[in-house]
Residue, then its C-alpha position, 0 to 999 in steps of 0.5 A: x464749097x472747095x474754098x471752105x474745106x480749104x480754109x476749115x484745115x487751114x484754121x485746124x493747121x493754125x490751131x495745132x500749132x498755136x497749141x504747140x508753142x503755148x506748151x512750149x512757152x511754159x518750158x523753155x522760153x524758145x525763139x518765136x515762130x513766125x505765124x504762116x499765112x496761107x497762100x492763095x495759089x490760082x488754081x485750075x478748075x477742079x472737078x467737084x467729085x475729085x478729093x482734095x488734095x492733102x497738103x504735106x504736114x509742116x515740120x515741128x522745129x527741133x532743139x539743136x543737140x546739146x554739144x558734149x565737149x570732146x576730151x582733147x585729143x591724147x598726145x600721140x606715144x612715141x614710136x618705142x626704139x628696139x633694144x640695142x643688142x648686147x654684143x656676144x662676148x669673144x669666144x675664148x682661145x683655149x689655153x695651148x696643151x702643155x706638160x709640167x714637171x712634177x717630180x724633181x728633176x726629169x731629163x730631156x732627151x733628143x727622141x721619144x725614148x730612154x734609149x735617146x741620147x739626154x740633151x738637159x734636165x728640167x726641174x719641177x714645177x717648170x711648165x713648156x707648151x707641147x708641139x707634138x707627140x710620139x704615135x702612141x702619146x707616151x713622149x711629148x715634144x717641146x721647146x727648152x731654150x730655144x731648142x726642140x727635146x722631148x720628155x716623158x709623158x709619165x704620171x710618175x714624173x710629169x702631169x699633162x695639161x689641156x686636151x691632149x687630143x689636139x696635140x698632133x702626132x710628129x712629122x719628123x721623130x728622129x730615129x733611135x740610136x743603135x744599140x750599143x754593143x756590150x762591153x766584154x767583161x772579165x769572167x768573175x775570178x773563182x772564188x773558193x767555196x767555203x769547206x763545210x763545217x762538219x761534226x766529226x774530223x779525221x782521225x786515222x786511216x790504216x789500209x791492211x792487206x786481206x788475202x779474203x775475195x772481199x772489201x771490208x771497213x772497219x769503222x770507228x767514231x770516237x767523243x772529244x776525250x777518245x774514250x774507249x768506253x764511250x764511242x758516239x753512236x746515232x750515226x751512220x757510216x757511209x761507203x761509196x764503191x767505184x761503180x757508185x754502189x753505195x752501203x751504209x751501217x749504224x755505228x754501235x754504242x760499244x766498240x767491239x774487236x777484230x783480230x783478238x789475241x793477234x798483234x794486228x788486233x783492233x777496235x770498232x763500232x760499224x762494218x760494212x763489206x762488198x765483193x772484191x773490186x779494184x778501184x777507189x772507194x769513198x767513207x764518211x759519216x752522215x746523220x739520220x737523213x742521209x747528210x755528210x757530217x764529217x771529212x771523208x776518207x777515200x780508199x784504194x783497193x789494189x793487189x792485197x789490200x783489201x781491208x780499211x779502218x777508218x777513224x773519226x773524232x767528235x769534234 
């Protein structure tokens, strides 16, 4: 009974796989399979009730993958170098600080300062470097033929160049010169003040003795022709006393007369008087503002003589 459900799933096998290569003989004409044959495999008795063990299912053969070719491997980049560095151009040394002239010629002195002895001149357009300065930067020091002077640091005659704040103060700054003494000078020689130039001169002056307690002038202004009907008028007669007192009178437009009908008559056109007193007194013409047109007369009193007529031509 065992032997023949044996065989019935060995024919069931063999059918199987009969069918399986038909169907592939009609696709691709593939390698033959060799037909298997069972094997008979002594057995140990086997109980009848136990179930038959089902023998594992033969593998199908399987196609090999079809081959895909490969790209060729990429050929391998080269490792890139690093940038060489571009090298940093040198710092520039700035330019030393130097002054240059620009006025004509300027002069060079031995210290910072007008009062320092001159020791050359420079001309414009000449440029020195600067070694130092004075503390407050108004002289620099610099090198003119070899030697050490300095020079003004002035808009009006030299021009600073570069950055003067590098410029370092002197160490050693000479010290100013003393002062020279003035020299005596001779005092001016006088020189003789013009004399003014007046509208009237001096004509005639006649002291009279007067007996009166009083001082008393007479005066008289005459033209050019000494016209006795004409005398000048517009202007003042002036007397100055010894203690400074001083009169003054309008000369009249007609001249009027003293001591009539007597042998000491005379003419005039202004009168002026003051109490007695000795001494010196001055006489004058002046206009309307009180200015000195003419020469003056000066007039002593002493003992009698008491009275003047002073007279002015117009000139």
């Amino acid at each position: 009974m065992q032997k023949r459900i044996i065989i019935a799933i060995l024919l069931l096998l063999l059918l199987t796989v009969s069918a399986g290569c038909g169907a592939k003989a009609t696709e691709v004409a593939a390698a033959p399979t060799p037909t298997l044959h069972p094997t008979f495999t002594p057995t140990a008795t086997v109980d009848v009730g136990a179930p038959a063990p089902t023998p594992p299912p033969t593998p199908t053969p399987q196609e090999p993958p079809a081959q895909t070719p490969s790209a060729p491997p990429a050929a391998a980049s080269p490792t890139p170098e690093p940038p060489t560095p571009t090298p940093e151009p040198p710092t520039p040394t700035p330019a030393p600080p130097q002054v240059q002239v620009i006025s004509d010629v300027v002069n060079l002195r031995s210290g910072p300062g007008t009062n320092y002895p001159r020791v050359g001149q420079a001309k414009k357009g000449q440029i020195f470097d600067i070694l130092a300065k004075n503390p407050d930067g108004s002289w620099f020091q610099i090198s003119a033929n070899g030697k050490t002077a300095w020079v003004i640091n002035d808009a009006r005659w030299t021009s600073a160049l570069g950055d003067m704040n590098a410029v370092d103060v002197a160490e050693n700054i000479p010290a100013p010169p003393p002062t020279p003494k003035p020299r005596p000078t001779k005092p001016p020689a006088p020189t003789n003040t013009p004399a003014p130039t007046y509208l009237f001169t001096r004509l005639s002056m006649a002291p009279r003795p007067n007996s009166n307690p009083i001082v008393s002038f007479f005066g008289g202004l005459y033209n050019q022709a000494l016209d006795l009907n004409a005398p000048v008028s517009g202007y003042k007669m002036t007397v100055i006393a010894p203690n400074g007192e001083r009169k003054e009178t309008d000369f009249g437009d007609v001249f009027l007369r003293g001591d009539p009908g007597l042998d000491s008559e005379f003419i005039y056109n202004a009168k002026i008087e003051f109490p007695l007193m000795p001494g010196l007194f001055k006489v004058f013409v002046t206009d309307g503002s009180g200015n000195q047109v003419s020469e003056m007369w000066e007039a002593t009193v002493a003992g009698d003589t008491r009275t003047f007529l002073p007279r002015w031509k117009q000139k």
